[in-house]
C-alpha angles and dihedrals in degrees: 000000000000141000099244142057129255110205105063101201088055087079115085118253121262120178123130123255109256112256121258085051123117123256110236118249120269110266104243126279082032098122108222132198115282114251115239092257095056090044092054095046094054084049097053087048093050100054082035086061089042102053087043082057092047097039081058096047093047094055096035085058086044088057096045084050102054076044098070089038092058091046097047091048078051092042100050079040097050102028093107093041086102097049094043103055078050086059103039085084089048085053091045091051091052097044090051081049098060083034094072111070098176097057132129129234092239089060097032082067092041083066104036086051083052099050092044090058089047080058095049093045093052094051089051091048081052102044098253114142129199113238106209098158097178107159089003125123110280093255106187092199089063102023139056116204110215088179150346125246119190119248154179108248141015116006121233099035121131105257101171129009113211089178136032110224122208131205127199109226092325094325114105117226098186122357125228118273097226141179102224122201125249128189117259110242125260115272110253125238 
């Protein structure tokens, strides 16, 4: 037997069709290539679709932004809502002192000791802490020296504090007024 056939027309005929004729449709479910026109139209969709998003994002940032802006005008507006509810008692206790006409000294200080203490007791709920520097360092970040007095011993060193200071956290609100100490000069020969 041999490789070949031996009947030549058995074998189907394969000639090419001649050029200028139609091609023959696709048989169906045979996907074919978008025209132009179809192609055009899903990409106008499509960027249709992504402007809408970014149109979205653009006013939803806007929003955040307006947003933060709200909360740090509340914020600035709001920031001492805390430490004055703490001071409204303190209000009340010095109203009710000048409210009383027929009271002694001694109980006059009595209040006024217990309304200090409410004070105290307020700047420590709120973080505010009292600078009395007396003996300390001279630290001109937390002290303001008013003068120098001439001492035995180390310069630079508080020696009177004519005003507390007080600082808020570790921001000062208003430094200490302070003497500060200064060497006393060589004696001459």
């Amino acid at each position: 037997m041999s490789d070949h056939p031996q009947n030549p027309s058995s074998q189907p005929n394969q000639t090419a069709a001649p050029t200028g004729e139609a091609c023959t449709p696709p048989e169906p479910g045979v996907e074919s290539m978008p025209s132009l026109e179809e192609q055009l139209k899903a990409a106008e969709l499509l960027a249709a679709e992504h402007h809408d998003s970014w149109l979205r994002a653009k006013a939803e940032t806007e929003n955040v932004r307006r947003r933060g802006q709200e909360d740090m005008v509340k914020a600035g507006k709001y920031a001492a809502e805390r430490f004055a509810g703490e001071l409204v008692p303190v209000m009340d206790s010095l109203e009710a002192a000048l409210a009383n006409e027929n009271q002694s000294a001694e109980a006059l200080k009595a209040g006024v000791e217990l309304t200090l203490r409410q004070l105290v007791s307020a700047f420590e709920k709120s973080s505010m802490v009292e600078i009395n520097p007396a003996g300390e360092k001279f630290d001109p970040h937390r002290h303001q020296a008013i003068g120098q007095l001439e001492d035995e011993g180390e310069p630079n060193r508080v020696l009177q504090v004519l005003q507390k200071g007080y600082a808020l956290h570790d921001r000062v609100i208003r430094p200490a007024l302070v003497m500060v100490s200064k060497a006393k000069p060589a004696p001459e020969a």
